[in-house]
C-alpha positions, 0 to 999 in steps of 0.5 A: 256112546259110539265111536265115530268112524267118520273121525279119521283126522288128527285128534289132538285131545292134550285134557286127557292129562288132566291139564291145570294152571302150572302144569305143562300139555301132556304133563300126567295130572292125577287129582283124583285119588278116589277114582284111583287115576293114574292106574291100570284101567283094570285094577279100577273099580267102576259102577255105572258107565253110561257112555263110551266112546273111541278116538283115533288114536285108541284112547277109550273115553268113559262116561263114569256115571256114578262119578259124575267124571268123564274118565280116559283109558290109553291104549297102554291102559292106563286110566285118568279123569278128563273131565268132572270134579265128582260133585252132581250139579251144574258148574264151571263153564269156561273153565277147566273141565276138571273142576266142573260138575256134571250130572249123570253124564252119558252119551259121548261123542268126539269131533274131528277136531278133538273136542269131546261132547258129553250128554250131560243128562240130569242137567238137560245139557250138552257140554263141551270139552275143548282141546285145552280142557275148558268146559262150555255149553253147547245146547240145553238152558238147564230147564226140562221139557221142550222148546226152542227149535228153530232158535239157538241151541242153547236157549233151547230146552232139553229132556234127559239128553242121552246120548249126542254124535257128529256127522262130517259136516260138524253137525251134532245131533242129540238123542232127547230121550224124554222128549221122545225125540232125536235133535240136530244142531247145525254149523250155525248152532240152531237146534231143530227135530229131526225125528220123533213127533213127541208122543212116546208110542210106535209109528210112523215108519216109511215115512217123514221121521220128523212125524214118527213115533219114538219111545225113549231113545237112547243111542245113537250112531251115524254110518259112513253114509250119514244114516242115522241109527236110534236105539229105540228103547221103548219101542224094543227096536232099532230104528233108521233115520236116512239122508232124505229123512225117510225112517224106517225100522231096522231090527225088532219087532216090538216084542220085548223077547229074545228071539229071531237070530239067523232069520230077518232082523226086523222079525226079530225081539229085543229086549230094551236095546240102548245103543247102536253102533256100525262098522265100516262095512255097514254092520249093525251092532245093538247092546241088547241090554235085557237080553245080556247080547249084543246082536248083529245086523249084516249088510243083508238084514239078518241078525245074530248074536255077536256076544253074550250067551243070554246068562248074566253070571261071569264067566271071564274073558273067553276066546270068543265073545259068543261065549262070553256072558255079558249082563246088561250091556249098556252102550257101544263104540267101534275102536277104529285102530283096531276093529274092536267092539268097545261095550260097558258090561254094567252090570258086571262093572267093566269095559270089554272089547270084542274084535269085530273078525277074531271076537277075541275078549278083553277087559278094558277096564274095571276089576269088577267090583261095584261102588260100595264103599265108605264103612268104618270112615266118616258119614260125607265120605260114604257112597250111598244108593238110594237111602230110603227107610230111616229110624234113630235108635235107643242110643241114637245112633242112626240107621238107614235103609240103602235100597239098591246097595241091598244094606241097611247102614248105621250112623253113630253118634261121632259121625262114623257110618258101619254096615248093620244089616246086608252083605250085598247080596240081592235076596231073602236067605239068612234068616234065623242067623246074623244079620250082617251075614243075611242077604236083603232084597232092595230094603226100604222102609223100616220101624224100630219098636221100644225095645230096639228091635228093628223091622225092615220092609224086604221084597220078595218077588212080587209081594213084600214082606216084613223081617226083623233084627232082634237086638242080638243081630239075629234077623227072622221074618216077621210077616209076610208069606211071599204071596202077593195078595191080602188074606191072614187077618186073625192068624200069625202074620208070617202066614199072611199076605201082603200086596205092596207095604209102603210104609211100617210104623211102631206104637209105644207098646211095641206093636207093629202097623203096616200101610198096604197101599194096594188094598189100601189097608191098615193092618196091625201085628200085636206083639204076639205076631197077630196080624189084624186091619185097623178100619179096613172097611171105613178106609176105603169109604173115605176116597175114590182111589186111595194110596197108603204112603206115609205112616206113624203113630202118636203117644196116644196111638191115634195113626197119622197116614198120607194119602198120595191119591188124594193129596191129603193126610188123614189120622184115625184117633183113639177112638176109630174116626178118620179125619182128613187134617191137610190137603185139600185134593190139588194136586199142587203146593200152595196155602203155606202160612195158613190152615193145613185143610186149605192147603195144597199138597202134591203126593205126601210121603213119609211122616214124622211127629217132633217132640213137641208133637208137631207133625212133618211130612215129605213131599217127593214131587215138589221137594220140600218137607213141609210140618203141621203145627199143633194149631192145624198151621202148614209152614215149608221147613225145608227145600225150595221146591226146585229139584236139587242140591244144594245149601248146606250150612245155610237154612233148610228153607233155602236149600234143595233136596231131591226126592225126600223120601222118610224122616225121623227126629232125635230126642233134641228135637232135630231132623233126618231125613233120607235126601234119596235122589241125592243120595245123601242123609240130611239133618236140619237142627233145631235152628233150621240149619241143614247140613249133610251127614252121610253120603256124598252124592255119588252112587250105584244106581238109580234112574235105569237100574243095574238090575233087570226088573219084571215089571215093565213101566214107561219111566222117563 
């Protein structure tokens, strides 16, 4: 992320060009027509960048997050791929870096030879690109969690590395954000701590680093001194690492706020600060990221703003960067040719600079438009983000919800995917119009009732709501009055309050049932819009901290639900009883080829009967889709229980998936389900084959979120 200052040598970085078997060194390469290579760094269109960094000669190196490529900007701004095939995944060590997969790369850093080291995150990895473009491994087995200091760095086990930087001496050092620690790799390749004990909390301060307390690190930057700087997210402050291994706090009071400009940077609010980076007089610069700033330590301790104004909207390339609005600012880098501030504007989809004395503006580049694309082509050439909610129509065409593209999209039977409800925008409004012209906030999941008509699970604010698509494309709220809470039974749904629906689920006569996983509620809408509890009292008899997930409804209307909090799944039949039929409450994978009672389930989720009434259920932790036989027998129908992708073409037992989250079966009796982490749908067929139908594994966001939430969590 930060462009290292103490990298002055010549820097001889000939994989720019994209170098290939039969092509000379410095030969323009532009393999990737989908990225738009070879064009005017401005004209591109960029979504996620989670890095950033500088070289001497002024070449911009990006990391293209939602590409899963690591992207190069000349200073004449023309932009190429360096390194990434596009594909999430782990492959192609020693070899060309562009024909290698990466997974969610994000911190960069340039050593003074020219090679380019990448945080390359969901592989808990750090990569390596030398000057003739071959790709290697320089730290992390592949395993998460942590281990391995004092040993080879690549035996090593890392955590969501987010960000790496080089010293003079060669040294690397690794911000191993989910193990709530910062890394160093010496000369010799040995890994040790230099920060950060573990626990994700604050402390420590003028004392050892290795014994403090980190909360989720994210970037970091050396000074010319060899001081190290950590973004301290979780913490909401910068924190500093110096030459004798003494840490103390430099900006932030611990307070997620904005607050403090012109007084000491210490008694200052952050707000999720996720880079830093120093100029060559010891200036401090922090992307202030839920703050829409960038703030400014000087050489005295005081802070400012250098750039954004605080509103996310944009307002263009302005004079000075104090009048520039900037949303969600991700990560740094100092240009050192010409004393610019190098910063990935996220949320506005574009790379902007700031000189560090005039605060002139500029974009470096992307055109602002996000990555949304696909319609009107085949389904594997879509991009996606985060499908969630899946239901098959009459037709059976298929319809998903794709959570953080704000759309609800459809799949015909030849293959083709169109936009079916949402124009992108975050919201509520446009009901009583076209639902295509209607704005749909984060939509998850969705029942489609006999006749067609389709229900959407829609957030708004804090509470959810229900909206529907009538078969004419007219959308309309259905449920739910934007309070959060539980009232209503007895009165028209639209008036009632819901707290957090998980899930919707529709009979064979239309009604519409709807999980309440807080109140830990069944409730029922007739089709006359009534709304009522279905077992409101004996539910929350049968266990001590019960969490509504999955839902759907047999033939003969007896409602199957999972139970997350118990690890269990449940039916009330026809004539009102509750009876648990799989999960014995470990929370663990184990009993398959046996009765489901005895059987271990980690957090079931979405549900789905086949036709011949066998019951499927997705277990997003472990990664597999397991099913319930008619006989009460649990069997493993899809993913190995390793996180990931893989296998299509092949068994559905042995391919993995990532976050399977809602399924749905056809009237042929196959199975789609929504891959959600590997933003994709996934289809086994009736002999079990799994092959992918639409998306291709790149997408908007997902892990951090382009959008500032309310809710404050401790997320990994």
């Amino acid at each position: 992320m930060q462009s290292r200052n103490f990298f002055r040598s010549f820097l001889f970085i000939t994989l720019v060009f994209g170098i290939t078997a039969g092509h000379a060194i410095g030969s323009p390469v532009y393999p990737f027509k989908d990225v738009q290579d070879g064009q005017p760094a401005s004209h591109v269109t960029l979504t996620l960048v989670d890095g950033v960094a500088v070289d001497a000669k002024g070449n911009v190196y990006i990391s293209h997050r939602s590409k899963n490529r690591i992207r190069k900007v000349t200073p004449d701004g023309i932009i190429t791929t360096i390194a990434g095939n596009g594909i999430a995944g782990y492959s192609g060590d020693g070899g060309p870096a562009l024909e290698a997969a990466l997974s969610f790369p994000a911190g960069l850093a340039l050593d003074s030879a020219g090679n380019l080291f990448i945080a390359d995150r969901n592989n808990h990895r750090i990569r390596k690109v030398d000057t003739k473009g071959i790709i290697t491994t320089v730290a992390g087995n592949g395993t998460e969690g942590f281990g391995g200091d004092g040993g080879s760095a690549l035996e090593a086990s890392l955590n969501f590395p987010s960000d790496v930087v080089i010293d003079s001496k060669g040294h690397l050092y690794i911000s191993d954000r989910s193990n709530n620690r910062i890394r160093k790799i010496d000369s010799q390749g040995v890994i040790t701590t230099v920060a950060g004990s573990g626990k994700p909390e604050f402390g420590g301060d003028f004392g050892s680093a290795k014994d403090a307390l980190l909360k989720y690190p994210f970037g970091i930057c050396l000074d010319q001194q060899g001081n190290l700087y950590i973004a301290d997210r979780g913490n909401n402050r910068i924190r500093k690492v110096d030459t004798n291994g003494i840490i103390t706090t430099v900006a932030g009071d611990g307070m997620h706020f904005f607050g403090g400009d012109y007084g000491p940077a210490t008694q200052a609010s952050l707000a999720y600060p996720t880079d830093v980076a120093t100029d060559k007089v010891g200036n401090v610069y922090i992307a202030d990221r839920n703050n829409n700033r960038i703030r400014k330590v000087d050489s005295l301790g005081v802070i400012t703003t250098f750039m954004g104004t605080g509103q996310p909207e944009f307002n263009g390339d302005k004079e000075i960067a104090a009048e520039t609005n900037l949303h969600l600012p991700f990560s740094l880098a100092i240009d050192p040719t010409s004393e610019r501030l190098v910063v990935a504007d996220r949320n506005h989809f574009r790379i902007r600079s700031a000189h560090l004395k005039t605060q002139s503006v500029k974009t470096v580049a992307g055109n602002g438009h996000s990555l949304f694309k696909g319609d009107g082509g085949p389904g594997k050439g879509a991009t996606l983000d985060t499908p969630s909610g899946i239901v098959i129509d009459p037709a059976g065409n298929i319809l998903f919800a794709e959570k953080n593209h704000n759309r609800i999209r459809i799949l015909n039977s030849e293959g083709i995917i169109h936009t079916f409800a949402g124009n992108g925008t975050l919201g509520n409004e446009g009901d009583g119009g076209s639902a295509l012209n209607a704005a749909l906030y984060m939509p998850s999941t969705m029942a489609m009732d006999p006749e067609g008509n389709l229900f959407i699970v829609n957030r708004m604010g804090n509470s959810w709501i229900i909206r529907k698509i009538a078969k004419d494309g007219t959308i309309s709220r259905y449920a739910g009055n934007g309070n959060q809470g539980y009232s209503g039974d007895g009165g028209p749904a639209v008036e009632a309050s819901f707290s957090n629906i998980s899930d919707i689920a529709t009979d064979k006569d239309g009604n519409l049932y709807v999980a309440d996983q807080i109140n830990s509620h069944i409730r029922k809408i007739d089709r006359n819009g009534i709304v009522t509890s279905v077992q409101q009292i004996e539910l929350k008899k049968v266990a001590h901290e019960m969490h509504l997930n999955g839902l759907t409804i047999a033939e003969d209307n007896t409602v199957y639900f999972s139970d997350s909090g118990s690890s269990k799944i449940r039916k009330i039949d026809p004539d009102g009883n509750i009876v648990t039929i799989a999960g014995t409450g470990d929370f663990k994978d184990f009993g398959d080829g046996g009765p489901a009672l005895q059987a271990g389930i980690r957090s079931p989720g979405g549900l789905a009967l086949s036709p011949d009434g066998e019951l499927y259920f997705c277990e997003e932790t472990t990664a597999v889709i397991r099913k319930i036989d008619k006989n009460g027998t649990i069997s493993r129908v899809a993913g190995t229980g390793v996180t990931g992708f893989s296998g299509d073409g092949g068994p559905a037992t042995e391919a993995q998936i990532k976050g399977p989250n809602r399924l749905v079966f056809d009237k042929a009796g196959n199975l789609y389900f929504t891959d959600r982490d590997n933003n994709r749908v996934r289809k086994v067929d009736t002999n079990g084959i799994i092959t992918t139908v639409a998306g291709h594994g790149n997408f908007g966001w997902m892990q951090d979120g382009l959008e500032v939430r309310i809710t404050v969590q401790n997320f990994p």
